[in-house]
C-alpha positions in Angstrom: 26.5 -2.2 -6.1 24.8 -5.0 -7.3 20.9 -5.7 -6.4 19.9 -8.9 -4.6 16.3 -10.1 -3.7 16.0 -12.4 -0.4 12.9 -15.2 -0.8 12.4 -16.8 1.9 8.8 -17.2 3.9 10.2 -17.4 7.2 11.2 -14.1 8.2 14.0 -15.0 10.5 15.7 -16.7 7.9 15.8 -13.4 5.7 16.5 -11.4 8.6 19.4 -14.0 9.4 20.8 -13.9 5.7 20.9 -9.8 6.2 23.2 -9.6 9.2 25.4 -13.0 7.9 27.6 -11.2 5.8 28.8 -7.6 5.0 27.1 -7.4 1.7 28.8 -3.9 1.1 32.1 -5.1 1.5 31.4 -7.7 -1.5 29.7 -5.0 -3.7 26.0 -5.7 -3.0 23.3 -4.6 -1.5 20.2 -6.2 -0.6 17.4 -4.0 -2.5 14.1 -6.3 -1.8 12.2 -9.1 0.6 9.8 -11.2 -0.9 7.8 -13.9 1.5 6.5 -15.8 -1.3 7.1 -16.7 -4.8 4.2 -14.9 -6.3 5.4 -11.6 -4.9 9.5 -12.6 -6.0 8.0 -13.0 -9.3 6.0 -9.4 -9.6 8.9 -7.8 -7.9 11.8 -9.3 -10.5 9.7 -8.3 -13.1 9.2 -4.1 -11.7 12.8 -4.4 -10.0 15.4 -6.3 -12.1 17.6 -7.5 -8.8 20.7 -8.5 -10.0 21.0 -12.0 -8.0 17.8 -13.5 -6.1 18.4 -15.9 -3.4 15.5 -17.8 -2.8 14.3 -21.1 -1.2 12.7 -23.9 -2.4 9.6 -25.0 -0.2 7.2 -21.5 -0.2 3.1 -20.8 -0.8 1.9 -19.9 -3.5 4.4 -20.3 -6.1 7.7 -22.5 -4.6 11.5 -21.5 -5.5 11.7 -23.8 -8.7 8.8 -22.8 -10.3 9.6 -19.2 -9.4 13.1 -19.9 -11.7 10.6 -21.7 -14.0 8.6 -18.8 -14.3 11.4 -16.1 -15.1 13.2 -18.5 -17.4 9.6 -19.2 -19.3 8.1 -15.8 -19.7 11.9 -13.9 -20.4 11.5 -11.9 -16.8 14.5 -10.8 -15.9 18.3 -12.1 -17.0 19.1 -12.1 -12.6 21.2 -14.8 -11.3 19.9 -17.5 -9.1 21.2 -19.1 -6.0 19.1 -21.8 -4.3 18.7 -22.3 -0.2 17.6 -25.9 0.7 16.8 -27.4 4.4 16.7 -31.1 1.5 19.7 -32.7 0.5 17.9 -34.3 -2.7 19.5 -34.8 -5.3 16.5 -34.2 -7.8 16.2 -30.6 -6.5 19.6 -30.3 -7.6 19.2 -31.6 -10.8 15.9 -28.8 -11.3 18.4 -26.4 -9.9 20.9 -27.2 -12.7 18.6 -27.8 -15.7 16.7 -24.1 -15.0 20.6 -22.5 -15.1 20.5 -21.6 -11.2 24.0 -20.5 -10.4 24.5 -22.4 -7.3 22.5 -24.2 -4.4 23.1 -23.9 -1.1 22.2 -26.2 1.8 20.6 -25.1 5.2 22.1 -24.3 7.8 23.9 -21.7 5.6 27.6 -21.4 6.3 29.0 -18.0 6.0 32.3 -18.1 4.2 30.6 -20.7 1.4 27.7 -18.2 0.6 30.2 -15.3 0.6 32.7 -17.4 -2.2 29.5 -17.6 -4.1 28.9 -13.9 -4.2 32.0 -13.1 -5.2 32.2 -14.9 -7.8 28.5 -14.6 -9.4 29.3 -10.7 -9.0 32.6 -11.0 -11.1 30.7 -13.3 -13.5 27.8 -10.7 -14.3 30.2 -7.8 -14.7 32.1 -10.0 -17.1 28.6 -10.6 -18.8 27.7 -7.1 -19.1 31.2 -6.2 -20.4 30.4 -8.8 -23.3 27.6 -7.1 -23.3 28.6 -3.7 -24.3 29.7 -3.3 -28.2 32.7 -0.5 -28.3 31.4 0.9 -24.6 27.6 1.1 -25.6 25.0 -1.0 -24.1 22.4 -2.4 -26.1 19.1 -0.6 -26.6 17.0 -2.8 -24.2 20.4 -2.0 -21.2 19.7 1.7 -21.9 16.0 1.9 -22.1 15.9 0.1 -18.8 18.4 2.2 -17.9 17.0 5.2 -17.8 13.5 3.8 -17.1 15.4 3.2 -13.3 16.6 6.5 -13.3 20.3 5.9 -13.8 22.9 8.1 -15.3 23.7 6.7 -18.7 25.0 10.3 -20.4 27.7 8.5 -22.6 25.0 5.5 -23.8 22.0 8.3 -24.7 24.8 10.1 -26.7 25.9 6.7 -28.5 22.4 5.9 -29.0 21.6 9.9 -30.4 24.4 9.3 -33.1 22.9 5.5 -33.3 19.8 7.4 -34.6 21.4 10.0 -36.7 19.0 12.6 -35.6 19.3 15.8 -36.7 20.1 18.8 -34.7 16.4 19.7 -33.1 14.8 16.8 -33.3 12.3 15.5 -30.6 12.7 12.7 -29.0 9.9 10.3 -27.5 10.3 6.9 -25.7 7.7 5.3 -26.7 6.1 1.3 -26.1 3.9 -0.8 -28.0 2.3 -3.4 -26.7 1.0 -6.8 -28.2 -2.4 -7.8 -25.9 -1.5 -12.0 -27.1 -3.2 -13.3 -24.1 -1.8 -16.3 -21.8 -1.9 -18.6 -24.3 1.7 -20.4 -24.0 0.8 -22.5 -27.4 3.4 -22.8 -29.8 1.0 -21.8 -32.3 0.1 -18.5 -30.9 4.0 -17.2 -30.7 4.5 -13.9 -31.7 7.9 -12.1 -32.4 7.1 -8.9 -31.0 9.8 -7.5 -32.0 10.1 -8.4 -35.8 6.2 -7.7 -36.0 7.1 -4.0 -34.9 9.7 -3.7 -37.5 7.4 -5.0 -40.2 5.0 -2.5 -39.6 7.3 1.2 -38.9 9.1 -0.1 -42.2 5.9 -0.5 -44.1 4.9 3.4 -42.7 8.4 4.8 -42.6 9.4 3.2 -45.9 12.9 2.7 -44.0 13.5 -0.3 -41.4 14.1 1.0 -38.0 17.3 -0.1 -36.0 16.1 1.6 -32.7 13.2 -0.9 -31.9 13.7 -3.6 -29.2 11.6 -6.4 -27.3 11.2 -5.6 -23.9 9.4 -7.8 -21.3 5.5 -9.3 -21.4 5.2 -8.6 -25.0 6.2 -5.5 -25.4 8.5 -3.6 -27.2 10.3 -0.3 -27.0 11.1 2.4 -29.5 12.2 5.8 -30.3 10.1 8.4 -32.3 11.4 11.2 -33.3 10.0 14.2 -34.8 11.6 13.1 -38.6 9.2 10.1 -38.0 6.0 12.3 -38.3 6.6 14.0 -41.6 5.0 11.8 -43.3 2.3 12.4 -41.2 2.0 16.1 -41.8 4.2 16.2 -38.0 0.8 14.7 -36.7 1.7 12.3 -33.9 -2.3 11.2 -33.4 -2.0 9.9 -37.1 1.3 8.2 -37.3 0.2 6.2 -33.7 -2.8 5.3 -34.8 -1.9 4.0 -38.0 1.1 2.1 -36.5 -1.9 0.9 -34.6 -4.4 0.4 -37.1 -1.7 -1.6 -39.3 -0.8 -3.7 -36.3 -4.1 -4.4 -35.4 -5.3 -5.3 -39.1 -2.0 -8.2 -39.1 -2.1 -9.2 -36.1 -6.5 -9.1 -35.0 -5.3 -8.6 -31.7 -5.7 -5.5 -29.5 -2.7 -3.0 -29.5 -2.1 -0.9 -26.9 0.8 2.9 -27.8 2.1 4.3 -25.2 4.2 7.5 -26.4 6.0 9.6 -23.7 6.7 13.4 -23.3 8.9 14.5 -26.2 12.4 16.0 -24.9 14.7 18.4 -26.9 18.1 16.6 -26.0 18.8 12.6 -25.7 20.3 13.2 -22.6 16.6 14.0 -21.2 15.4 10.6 -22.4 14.5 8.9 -18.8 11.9 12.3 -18.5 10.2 10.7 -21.7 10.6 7.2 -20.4 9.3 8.1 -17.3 6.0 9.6 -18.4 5.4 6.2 -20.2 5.9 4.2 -17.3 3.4 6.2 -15.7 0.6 6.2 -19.0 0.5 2.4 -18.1 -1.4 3.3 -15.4 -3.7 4.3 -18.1 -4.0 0.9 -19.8 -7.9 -0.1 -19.1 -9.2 3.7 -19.7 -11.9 2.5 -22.5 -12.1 6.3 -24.1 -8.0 6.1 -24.5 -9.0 3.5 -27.5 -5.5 1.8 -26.6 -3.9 5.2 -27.7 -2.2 6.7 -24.6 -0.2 9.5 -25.7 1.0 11.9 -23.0 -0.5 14.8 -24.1 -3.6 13.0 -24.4 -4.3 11.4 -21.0 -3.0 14.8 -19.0 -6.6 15.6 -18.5 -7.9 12.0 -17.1 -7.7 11.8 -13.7 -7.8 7.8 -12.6 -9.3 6.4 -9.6 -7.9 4.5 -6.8 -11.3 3.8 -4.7 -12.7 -0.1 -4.5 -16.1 -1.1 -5.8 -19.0 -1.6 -3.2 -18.6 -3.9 -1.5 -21.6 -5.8 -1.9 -19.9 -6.6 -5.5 -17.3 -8.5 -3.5 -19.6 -10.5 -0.9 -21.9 -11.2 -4.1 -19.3 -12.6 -6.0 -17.7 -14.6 -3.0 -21.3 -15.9 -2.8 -22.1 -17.2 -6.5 -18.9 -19.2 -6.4 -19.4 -21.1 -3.0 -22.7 -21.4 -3.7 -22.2 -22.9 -8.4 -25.2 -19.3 -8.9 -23.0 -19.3 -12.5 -25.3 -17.5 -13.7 -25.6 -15.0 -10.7 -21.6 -15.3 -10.9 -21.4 -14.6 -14.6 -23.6 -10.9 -14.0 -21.7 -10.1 -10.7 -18.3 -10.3 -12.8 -19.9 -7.9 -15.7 -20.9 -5.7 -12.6 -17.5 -5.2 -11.8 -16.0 -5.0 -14.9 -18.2 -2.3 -15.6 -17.8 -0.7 -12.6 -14.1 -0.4 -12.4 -14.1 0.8 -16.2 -17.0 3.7 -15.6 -14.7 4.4 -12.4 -11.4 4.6 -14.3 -9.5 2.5 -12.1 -5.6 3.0 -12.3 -4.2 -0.7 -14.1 -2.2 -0.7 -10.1 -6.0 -0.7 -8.1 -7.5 -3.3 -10.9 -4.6 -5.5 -10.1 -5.4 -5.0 -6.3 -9.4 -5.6 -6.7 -8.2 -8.6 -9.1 -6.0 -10.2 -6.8 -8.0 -9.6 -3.5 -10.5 -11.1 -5.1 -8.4 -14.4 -6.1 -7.0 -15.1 -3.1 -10.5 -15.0 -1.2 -11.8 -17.9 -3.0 -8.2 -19.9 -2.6 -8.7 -19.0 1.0 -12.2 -21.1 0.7 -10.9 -23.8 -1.7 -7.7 -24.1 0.9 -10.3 -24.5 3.7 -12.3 -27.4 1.6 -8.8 -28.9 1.7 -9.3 -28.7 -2.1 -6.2 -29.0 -4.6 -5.7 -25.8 -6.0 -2.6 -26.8 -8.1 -4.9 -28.7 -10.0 -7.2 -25.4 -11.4 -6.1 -25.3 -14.9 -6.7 -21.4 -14.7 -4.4 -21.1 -11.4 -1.1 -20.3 -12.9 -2.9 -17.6 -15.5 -4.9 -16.1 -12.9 -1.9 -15.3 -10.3 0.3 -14.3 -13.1 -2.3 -12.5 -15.1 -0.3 -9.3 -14.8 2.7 -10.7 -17.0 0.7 -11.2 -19.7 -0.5 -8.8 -22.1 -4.3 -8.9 -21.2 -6.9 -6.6 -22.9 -9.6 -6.1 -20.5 -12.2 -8.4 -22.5 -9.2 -10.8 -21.9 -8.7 -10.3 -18.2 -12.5 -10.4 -17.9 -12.9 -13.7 -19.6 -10.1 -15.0 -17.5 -11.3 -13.8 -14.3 -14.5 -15.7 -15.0 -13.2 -18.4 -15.8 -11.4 -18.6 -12.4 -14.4 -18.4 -10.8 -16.1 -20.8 -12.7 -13.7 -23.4 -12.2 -13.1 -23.0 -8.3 -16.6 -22.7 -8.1 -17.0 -26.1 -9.6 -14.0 -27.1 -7.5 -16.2 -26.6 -4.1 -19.3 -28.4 -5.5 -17.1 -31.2 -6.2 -15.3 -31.1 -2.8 -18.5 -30.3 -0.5 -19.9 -33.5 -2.6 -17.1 -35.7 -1.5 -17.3 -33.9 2.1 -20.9 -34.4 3.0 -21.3 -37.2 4.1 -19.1 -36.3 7.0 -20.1 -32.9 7.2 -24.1 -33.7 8.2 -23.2 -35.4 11.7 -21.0 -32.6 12.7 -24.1 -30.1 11.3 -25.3 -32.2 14.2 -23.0 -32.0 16.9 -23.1 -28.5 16.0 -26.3 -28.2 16.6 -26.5 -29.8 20.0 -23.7 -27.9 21.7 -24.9 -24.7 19.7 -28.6 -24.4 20.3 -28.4 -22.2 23.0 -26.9 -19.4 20.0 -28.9 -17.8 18.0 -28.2 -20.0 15.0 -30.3 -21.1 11.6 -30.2 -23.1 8.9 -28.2 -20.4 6.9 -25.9 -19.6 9.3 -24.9 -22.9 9.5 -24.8 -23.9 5.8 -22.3 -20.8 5.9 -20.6 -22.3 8.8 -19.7 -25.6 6.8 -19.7 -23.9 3.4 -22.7 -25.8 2.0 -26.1 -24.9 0.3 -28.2 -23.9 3.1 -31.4 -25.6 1.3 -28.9 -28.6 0.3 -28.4 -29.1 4.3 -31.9 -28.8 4.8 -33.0 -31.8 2.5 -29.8 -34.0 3.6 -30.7 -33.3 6.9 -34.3 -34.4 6.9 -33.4 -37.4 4.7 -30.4 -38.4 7.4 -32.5 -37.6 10.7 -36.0 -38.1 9.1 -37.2 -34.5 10.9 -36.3 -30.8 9.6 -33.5 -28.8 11.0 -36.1 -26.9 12.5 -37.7 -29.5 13.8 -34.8 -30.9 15.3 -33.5 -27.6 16.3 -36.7 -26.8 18.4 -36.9 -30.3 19.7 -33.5 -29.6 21.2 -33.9 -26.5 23.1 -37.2 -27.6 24.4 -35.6 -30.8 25.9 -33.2 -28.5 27.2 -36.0 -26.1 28.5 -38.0 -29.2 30.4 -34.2 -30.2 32.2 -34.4 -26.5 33.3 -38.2 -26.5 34.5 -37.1 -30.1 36.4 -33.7 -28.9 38.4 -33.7 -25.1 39.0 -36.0 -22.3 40.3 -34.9 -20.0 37.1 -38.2 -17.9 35.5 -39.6 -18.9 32.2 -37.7 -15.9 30.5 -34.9 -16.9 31.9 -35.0 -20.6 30.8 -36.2 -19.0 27.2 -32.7 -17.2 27.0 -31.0 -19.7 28.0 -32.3 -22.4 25.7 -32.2 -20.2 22.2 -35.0 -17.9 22.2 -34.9 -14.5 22.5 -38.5 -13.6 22.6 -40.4 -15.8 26.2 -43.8 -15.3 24.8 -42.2 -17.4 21.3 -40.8 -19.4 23.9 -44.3 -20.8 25.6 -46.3 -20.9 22.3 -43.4 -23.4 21.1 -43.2 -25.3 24.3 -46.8 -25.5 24.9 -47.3 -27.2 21.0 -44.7 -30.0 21.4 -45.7 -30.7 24.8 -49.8 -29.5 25.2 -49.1 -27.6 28.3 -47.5 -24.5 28.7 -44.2 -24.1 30.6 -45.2 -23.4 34.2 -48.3 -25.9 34.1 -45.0 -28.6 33.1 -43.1 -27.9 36.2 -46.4 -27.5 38.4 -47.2 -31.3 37.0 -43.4 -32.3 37.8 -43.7 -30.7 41.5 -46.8 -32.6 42.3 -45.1 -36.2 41.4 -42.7 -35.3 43.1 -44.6 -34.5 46.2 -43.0 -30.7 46.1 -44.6 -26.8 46.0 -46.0 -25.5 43.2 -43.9 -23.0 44.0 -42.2 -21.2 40.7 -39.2 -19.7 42.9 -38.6 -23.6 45.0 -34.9 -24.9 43.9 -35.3 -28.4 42.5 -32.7 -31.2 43.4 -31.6 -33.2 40.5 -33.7 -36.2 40.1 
């Protein structure tokens, strides 16, 4: 059966596209969900559908740039077929020049979708039988193969004669992985693959034919046991002077991961797997990039968050440009996460949660966020080959930027925001509100609000504040029988005593003296308890 992803961020239209058709019956079967084009994009990558249907208008990251995306970065060779609610012709034309395989108009008409399927399926099988040189698949094919866990007995034993082992020899899967950055400058290109090459046929003395480029610039290769002689049968030395040599070329940071060694080829997804899982293992600092299996078997990673405080105190240095307070919140994290040994899976949680927070507060500002130059980096930081300097420095600069974002957006805002700070106030007062609380309210500077404020309204939001509530508190006095303490609640204060000393200040009498005064002009009883009729 061939894998297919549904993209869509309306529910009911996945749901819909599930029960249209019996995807069996045409040799599919629908493997993964996606609700936006972020998530497609991290799932592609881990999943490798076959075909993704997807539609164009999503958060986040929309259908076309999604194609973009896989096209770009060399994600995944899956087939794309495009669902539009638009007849535009300039979608169309994206569609075509990204190589999407067809594009489909909303409503979706059964029969036409089911055509498509068809033929896209017999299309890929023709592609992977072009694909296949005298019945074996290339080396990339098989490594994912097996990575995925599926039987591929005849390809490991074309690939065991491939490397002309001899009988006995241990085999290791085994990835090495180029830490290039996001840079997408032509200048900073690297072929991974070739640079690999270079460097085991500089060690070896012999070029290797069993190396390939994988994804995120990477690359995978077999070791086997033949390899080490040189090496007095050391493994430790021959990875780290792969390393060493690579890093010396390169002045990058190199991350070797080297799997469980296995006795027979056709136990090669054992060694594959153990590898998959040592890239858990990426940001352990003590590792020194070197993440053999035998040599992280007694680290235990951690899964558990930061304090939260971290979180909040970040949050707070961005909405409120502390860049320097941001700047030693970041390290704080950083360094927590590494003393904690956080699995690469939880960084990538923190990371993210962290991320979306602040678009959360840019989206509210109404801000642009397509316009952060750090944006598309940031979201896809995980597809890059980031050393954790790297994803620190990017991180930062996130925050810098959005922080500098909000400055710039609460600068164009202000001017608006102060009368509703206002109207806030005066259908508020009777809360237990403050300056801070409602600079946080608005998402301003709580001492910024207090100087616009004074310079708007000529009095201190205190001032103004207490000037309401008091009004308030004489209306009450006038037209009801209530008792001070009552009126006190009522008007914002939650200590009476607070209340009199304030009211007795502004107005040189205390409360109960006021409504004795107001009583007597009116020719009523001094009589606290006496129901007033609204003048």
């Amino acid at each position: 059966m061939l894998k297919v992803m549904l993209v869509d961020d309306e529910v009911y239209v996945r749901k819909g596209l599930l029960g249209l058709i019996d995807w069996e019956n045409i040799g599919y079967r629908v493997s993964h969900e996606a609700d936006n084009g972020q998530d497609a994009l991290r799932l592609i990558a881990c999943e490798q559908p076959d075909v993704v249907i997807t539609d164009i208008r999503m958060p986040i990251l929309d259908g076309l740039k999604l194609i973009e995306e896989v096209k770009i970065q060399n994600i995944s060779p899956c087939k794309f077929i495009i669902l539009s609610g638009y007849n535009d012709f300039s979608y169309a034309q994206s569609a075509i020049r990204f190589g999407v395989s067809d594009y489909i108009l909303k409503p979706i008409d059964e029969d036409e979708l089911e055509v498509i399927l068809r033929k896209l399926a017999g299309q890929i099988r023709q592609e992977r039988s072009q694909q296949m040189s005298y019945g074996r698949q290339t080396l990339q094919d098989l490594f994912e193969q097996v990575a995925r866990g599926e039987h591929a007995e005849y390809e490991l034993e074309e690939l065991s004669r491939k490397v002309r082992a001899p009988k006995g020899t241990l085999f290791r899967y085994g990835i090495v992985e180029l830490n290039a950055g996001c840079s997408m400058d032509k200048e900073s290109f690297i072929d991974e693959e070739s640079v690999v090459k270079e460097a085991l046929h500089s060690l070896l003395g012999e070029a290797p034919e069993w190396v390939v480029k994988l994804r995120n610039h990477q690359c995978a290769m077999m070791i086997t046991s033949t390899m080490l002689q040189l090496f007095g049968g050391s493994l430790e030395r021959f990875a780290e002077a792969l390393k060493n040599l690579l890093v010396r070329r390169l002045q990058i940071e190199i991350n070797l991961y080297i799997g469980k060694g296995v006795k027979e080829m056709s136990l090669l997804g054992t060694s594959v797997q153990s590898v998959t899982d040592s890239l858990q293992y990426k940001y352990v600092k003590s590792l020194k990039g070197l993440l053999i299996h035998e040599s992280i078997q007694n680290v235990t990673l951690s899964y558990v968050e930061p304090d939260a405080i971290v979180f909040h105190t970040i949050k707070e240095a961005v909405e409120e440009q502390e860049i320097q307070q941001l700047t030693a919140s970041i390290q704080r994290l950083f360094t927590e996460m590494e003393v904690k040994l956080l699995a690469k899976d939880a960084i990538r949680t923190i990371i993210n949660r962290y991320v979306h927070a602040i678009l959360g507060t840019l989206q509210h500002l109404q801000g642009r966020t397509d316009l952060l130059l750090t944006l598309k980096p940031m979201l896809n930081w995980d597809n890059y080959a980031l050393s954790y300097n790297e994803l620190q420095s990017l991180f930062t600069a996130f925050m810098t930027e959005s922080s500098h974002m909000i400055e710039q957006l609460r600068g164009e805002q202000i001017k608006g925001n102060i009368h509703k700070i206002k109207s806030y106030i005066e259908h508020h007062y009777q809360d237990s509100i403050n300056l801070k609380s409602i600079a946080a309210e608005f998402y301003m500077n709580p001492v910024y609000v207090g100087q616009l404020f004074k310079k708007k309204y000529g009095m201190y939001f205190n001032e103004f504040l207490l000037s309401i509530r008091i009004a308030e508190a004489k209306k009450l006095l006038r037209q009801t029988d209530l008792r001070i303490y009552e009126i006190a609640g009522k008007v914002g204060f939650n200590n009476a005593d607070y209340f009199v000393a304030q009211f007795e200040k502004l107005e040189g009498m205390p409360p109960s003296e006021y409504r004795k005064q107001h009583l007597i002009k009116r020719g009523g009883c001094a009589n606290e308890n006496t129901i007033l009729s609204t003048p």
